[in-house]
N, C-alpha and C positions, 0 to 999 in steps of 0.2 A: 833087271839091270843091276849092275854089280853096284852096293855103297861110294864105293872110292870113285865112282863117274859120276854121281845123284848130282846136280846144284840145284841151289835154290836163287834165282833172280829179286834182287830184293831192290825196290828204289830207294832213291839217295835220302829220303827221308826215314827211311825205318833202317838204314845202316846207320845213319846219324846217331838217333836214339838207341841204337843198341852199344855203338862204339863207346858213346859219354855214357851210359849206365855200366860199360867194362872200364872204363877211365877212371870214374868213381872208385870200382871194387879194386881199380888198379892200388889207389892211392888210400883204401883203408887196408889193406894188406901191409905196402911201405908204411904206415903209418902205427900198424902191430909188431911189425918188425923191428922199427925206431923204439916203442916203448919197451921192448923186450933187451936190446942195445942198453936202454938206459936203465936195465933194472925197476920197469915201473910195477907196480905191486897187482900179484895177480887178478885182482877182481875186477880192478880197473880194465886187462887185456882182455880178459874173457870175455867184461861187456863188450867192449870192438868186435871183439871174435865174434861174438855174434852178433850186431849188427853188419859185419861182411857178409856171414853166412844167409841172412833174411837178404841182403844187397842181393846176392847169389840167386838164391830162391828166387825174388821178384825178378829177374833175368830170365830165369828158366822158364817162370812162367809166361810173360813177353811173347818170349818166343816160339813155345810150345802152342801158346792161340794161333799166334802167324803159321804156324808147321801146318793144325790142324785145319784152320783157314783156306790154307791157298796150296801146301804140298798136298797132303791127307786126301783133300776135298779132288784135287786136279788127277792123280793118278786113280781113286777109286772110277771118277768119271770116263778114265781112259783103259777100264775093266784091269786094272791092276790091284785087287783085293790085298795082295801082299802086305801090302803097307798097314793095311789092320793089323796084321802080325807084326808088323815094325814098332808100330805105333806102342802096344800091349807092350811090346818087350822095354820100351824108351819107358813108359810110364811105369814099369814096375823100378828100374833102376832107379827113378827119378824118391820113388818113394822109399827106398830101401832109410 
């Protein structure tokens, strides 16, 4: 099956928790953005910086249990091996 058709059905609780954990990283982005605005002094930005970056991370990983959970798990079951190759290629990006 082609990518661009894949979905993932997710209930309205784990859309919840992923939306407000992207709301979050939404508003510590505007919130690096503001301090850059105001000329705030780099060490202080970089710590933000990366607390988005970890915000990000713990996102990724969220979701990558959910993938391997319930996508990973449902198409190996339905003899689509593929996704072992999808999966390899997501987590070497994930590590780059």
């Amino acid at each position: 099956m082609n990518d661009c058709c894949k979905m993932t059905n997710r209930n309205e609780e784990e859309k919840k928790k992923l939306i407000n954990r992207l709301n979050r990283i939404e508003g510590q982005i505007r919130g690096i953005r503001g301090m850059i605005e105001k000329d705030a002094y780099c060490n202080d930005i970089l710590i933000q910086s990366a607390a988005a970056s970890a915000a990000i991370n713990a996102f990724n990983k969220e979701l990558l249990c959910s993938h391997i959970k319930n996508c990973v798990t449902r198409d190996i079951r339905n003899g689509d091996d593929q996704v072992i190759d999808e999966l390899m290629e997501t987590l070497y990006k994930l590590m780059k």
